[in-house]
N, C-alpha and C positions, 0 to 999 in steps of 0.2 A: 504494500500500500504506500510506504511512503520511500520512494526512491530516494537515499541521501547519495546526492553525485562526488564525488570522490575528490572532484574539482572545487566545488564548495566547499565542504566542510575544512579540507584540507589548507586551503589558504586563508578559510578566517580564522582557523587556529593558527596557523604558523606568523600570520600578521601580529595575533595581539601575543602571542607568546615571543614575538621578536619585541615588542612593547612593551613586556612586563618590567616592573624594577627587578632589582636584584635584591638578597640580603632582607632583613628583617622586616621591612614595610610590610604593612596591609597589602594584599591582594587586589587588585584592579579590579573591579565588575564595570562590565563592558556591556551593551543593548548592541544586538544586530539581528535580523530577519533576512528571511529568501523566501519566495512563492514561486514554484515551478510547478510543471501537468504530470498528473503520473495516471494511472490505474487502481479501483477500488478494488482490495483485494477480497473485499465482503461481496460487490456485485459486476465488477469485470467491466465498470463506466468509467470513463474518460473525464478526472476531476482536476482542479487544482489544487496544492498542497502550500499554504504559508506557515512555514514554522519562525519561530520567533525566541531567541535565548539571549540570557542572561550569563553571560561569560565569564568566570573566576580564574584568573591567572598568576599561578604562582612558581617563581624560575630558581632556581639557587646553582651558580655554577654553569654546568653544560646542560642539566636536567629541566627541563619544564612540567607542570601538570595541568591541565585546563578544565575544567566541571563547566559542563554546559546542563544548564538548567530551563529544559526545553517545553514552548506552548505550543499546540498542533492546532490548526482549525483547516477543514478542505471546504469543499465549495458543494459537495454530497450530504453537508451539515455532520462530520464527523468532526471532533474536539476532544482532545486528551494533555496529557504531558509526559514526558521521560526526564532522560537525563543521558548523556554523552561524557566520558572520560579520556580524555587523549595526553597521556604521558608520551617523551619526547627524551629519548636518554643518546648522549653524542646522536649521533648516526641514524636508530631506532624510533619508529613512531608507534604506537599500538592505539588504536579507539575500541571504545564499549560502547556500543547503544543499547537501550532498553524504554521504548518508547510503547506507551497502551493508549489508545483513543478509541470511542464508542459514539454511537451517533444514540443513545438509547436505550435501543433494542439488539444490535449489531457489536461487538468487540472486536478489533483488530490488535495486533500489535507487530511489533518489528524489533527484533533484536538482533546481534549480531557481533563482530569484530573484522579489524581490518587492522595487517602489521604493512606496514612500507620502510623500504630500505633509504632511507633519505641520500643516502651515498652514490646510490646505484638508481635513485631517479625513481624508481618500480616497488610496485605495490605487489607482496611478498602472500600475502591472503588478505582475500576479501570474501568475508563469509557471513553474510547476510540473509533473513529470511522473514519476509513479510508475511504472516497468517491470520485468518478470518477464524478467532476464536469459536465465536459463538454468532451463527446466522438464524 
């Protein structure tokens, strides 16, 4: 249900994890959104998908870790929230999704991870799987 593009995700975390402080400060929260088209994974329609987070960046050294604290709403009238983890250690990137939204009657969720080799440019697994819990 909710395609997160690889392309997204990945450069708004590496932007504000290149932006965080270093060293003992508070953490940054950061507002950023994207609405892209995807597919209802509950009825197979052709929707749009705006998700909308709240972004915690915290850096010490070469290591980063980013909490994205995520609002779903599509245009099918489904609304939920998750949450995304993407640590960043030298070289290594790993994300968590764990995303649940319902229009109701209907559950979907999408969870997943994705390692990329920052080194080597290329995404290393991307294992994702959108499901219609409950139709």
């Amino acid at each position: 249900m909710l395609k997160l593009t690889t392309t997204m995700i990945t450069t708004l975390a590496l932007i504000f994890a290149l932006a965080a402080p270093a060293g003992a400060e508070k953490p940054p929260k950061v507002q950023a959104s994207a609405t892209f088209p995807d597919v209802n994974a509950c009825t197979g329609e052709d929707e749009l998908i705006t998700l909308s987070w709240t972004i915690t960046v915290h850096e010490n050294r070469r290591n980063s870790v980013a909490t994205f604290k995520t609002v779903v709403e599509t245009t099918s009238g489904f609304y939920g929230t998750g949450t995304e983890t993407q640590v960043i250690t030298g070289e290594k990137q790993l994300n968590t999704f764990n995303i649940r939204i319902t229009n109701g009657e209907q559950v979907a969720t999408v969870k997943g991870h994705r390692r990329i080799d920052l080194a080597a440019g290329e995404i290393v697994t991307n294992n994702f799987r959108s499901t219609c819990v409950r139709a």
